[in-house]
N, C-alpha and C positions, 0 to 999 in steps of 0.2 A: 306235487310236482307231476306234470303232464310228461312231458317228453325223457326221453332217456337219457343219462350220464355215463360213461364208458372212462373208465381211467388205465390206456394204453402205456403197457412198462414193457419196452422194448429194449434191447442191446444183443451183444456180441455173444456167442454161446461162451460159459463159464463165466456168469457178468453177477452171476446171482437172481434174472428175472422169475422164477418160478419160486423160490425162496423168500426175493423181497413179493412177492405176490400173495404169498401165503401170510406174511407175518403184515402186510398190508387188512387181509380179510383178518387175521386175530384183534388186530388193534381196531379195526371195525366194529364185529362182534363184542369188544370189549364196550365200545361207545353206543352199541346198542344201534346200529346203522346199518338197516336193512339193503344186500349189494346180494350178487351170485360172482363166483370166480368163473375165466376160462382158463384152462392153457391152449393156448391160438396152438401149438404146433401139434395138437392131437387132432384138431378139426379136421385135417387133410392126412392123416397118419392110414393112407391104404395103398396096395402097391398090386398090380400096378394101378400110377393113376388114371383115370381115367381122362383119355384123350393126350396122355401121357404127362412126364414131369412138367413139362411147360403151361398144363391147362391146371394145374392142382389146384392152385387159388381158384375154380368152380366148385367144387365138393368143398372146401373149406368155406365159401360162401355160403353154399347152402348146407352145411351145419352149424356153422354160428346162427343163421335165419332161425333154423330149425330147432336148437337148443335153446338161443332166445325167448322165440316167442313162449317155446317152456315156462320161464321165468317172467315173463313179462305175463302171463295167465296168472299167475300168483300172486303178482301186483308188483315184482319188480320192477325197479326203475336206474338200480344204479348195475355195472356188471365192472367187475377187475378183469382185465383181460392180458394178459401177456404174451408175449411173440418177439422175433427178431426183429422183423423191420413193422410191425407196425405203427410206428411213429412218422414213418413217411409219407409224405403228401397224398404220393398212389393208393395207399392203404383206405384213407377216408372213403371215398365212395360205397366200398364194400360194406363198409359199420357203416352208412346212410342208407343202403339198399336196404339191408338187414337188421335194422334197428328204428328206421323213423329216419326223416331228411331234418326232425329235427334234434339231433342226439347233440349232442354236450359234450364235445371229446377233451380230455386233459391227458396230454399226452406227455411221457416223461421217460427219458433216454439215460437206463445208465451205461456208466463207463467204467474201463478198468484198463491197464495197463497190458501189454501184453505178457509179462511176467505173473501177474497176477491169474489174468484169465488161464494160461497154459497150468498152472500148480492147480487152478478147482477142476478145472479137465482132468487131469492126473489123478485127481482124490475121487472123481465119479466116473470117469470112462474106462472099465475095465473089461473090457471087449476088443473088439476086431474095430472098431470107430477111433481111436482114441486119434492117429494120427490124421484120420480125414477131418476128425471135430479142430484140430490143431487151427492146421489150416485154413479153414473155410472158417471160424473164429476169427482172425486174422482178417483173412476179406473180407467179409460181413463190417468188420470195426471201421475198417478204411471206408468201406461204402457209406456207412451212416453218421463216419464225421463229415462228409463229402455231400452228404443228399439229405440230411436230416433239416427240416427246418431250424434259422433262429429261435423261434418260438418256442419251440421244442423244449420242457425243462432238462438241463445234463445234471445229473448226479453222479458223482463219484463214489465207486464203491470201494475203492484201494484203503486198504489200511481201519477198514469201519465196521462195527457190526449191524446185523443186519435188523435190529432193533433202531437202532439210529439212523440207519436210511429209510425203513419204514415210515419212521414218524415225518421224515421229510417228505416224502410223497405223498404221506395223506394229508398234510397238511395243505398240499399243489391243489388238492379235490376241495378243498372247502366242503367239507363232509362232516365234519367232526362237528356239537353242537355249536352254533352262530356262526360257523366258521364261515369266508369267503374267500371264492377260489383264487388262488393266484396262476399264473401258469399255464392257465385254458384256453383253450383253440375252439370257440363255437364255431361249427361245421355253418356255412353259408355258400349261397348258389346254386 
């Protein structure tokens, strides 16, 4: 494989992304399926940002570039990458700047109910954030049942563990041996 494959797990804070992320690289690792993770939300994690909140997506640009090409020296080719909206349209460019115009995006949106998402907030936000992640949890959900591609895969995470949503998404990548993708968005234009 020449070009890069990127498998984007996006949703609402408390959705489980960083969790199905990880038990995504297990079940990799177990298949013996050479990938690196990100968590997209640390790439931009400096304050203040430069050029202010509005410009953050530049520094988060140029550390996905910059930890990339890390991994891509190595001979990676596949990267897990997780984030809130990166499953939206706007998002692409950025993974083509920083990865190749020819990357392989499979991109896969889970969901959860808003009862759901507020009780894993409750179980991890034990700080001064608990009621801002509430909210902004909340909009975030509405924005990306609103602006998320069809294409888009939705998983449901209500009521499931996260060994069984796993096995769902990796199976979206066509990764696993013979496997072929279903659910993928080649990046074109």
């Amino acid at each position: 494989m020449d070009h890069a494959e990127i498998l984007l797990i996006g949703g609402r804070a408390g959705v489980g992304k960083t969790t199905v992320g990880w038990e995504v690289s297990a079940r990799l690792r177990t298949a013996r399926v050479s990938h690196a993770v990100i968590d997209g939300d640390f790439m931009g994690a400096v304050h203040p940002a430069p050029d202010g909140d509005a410009h953050r997506a530049g520094i988060t640009e140029r550390n996905l570039a910059a930890v990339w090409a890390n991994y891509a020296e190595l001979g990676h080719r596949r990267l897990v990458y997780t984030n809130t909206v990166s499953v939206l349209d706007e998002a692409t460019p950025m993974f083509r700047r920083a990865m190749g115009d020819d990357v392989r995006l499979v991109r896969v949106l889970l969901t959860a109910t808003d009862e759901t998402a507020e009780r894993r907030l409750f179980g991890r936000e034990l700080g001064s954030e608990l009621e801002h992640e509430v909210r902004s949890s909340a909009r975030k959900s509405r924005l990306l049942d609103e602006r998320a591609p069809a294409e888009v895969l939705r998983v449901a995470t209500d009521g499931r563990t996260v060994i069984d949503i796993a096995a769902e998404v990796v199976a979206a990548t066509g990764w696993g041996p013979g496997g072929v993708a279903s659910g993928s968005v080649p990046v074109t234009g």
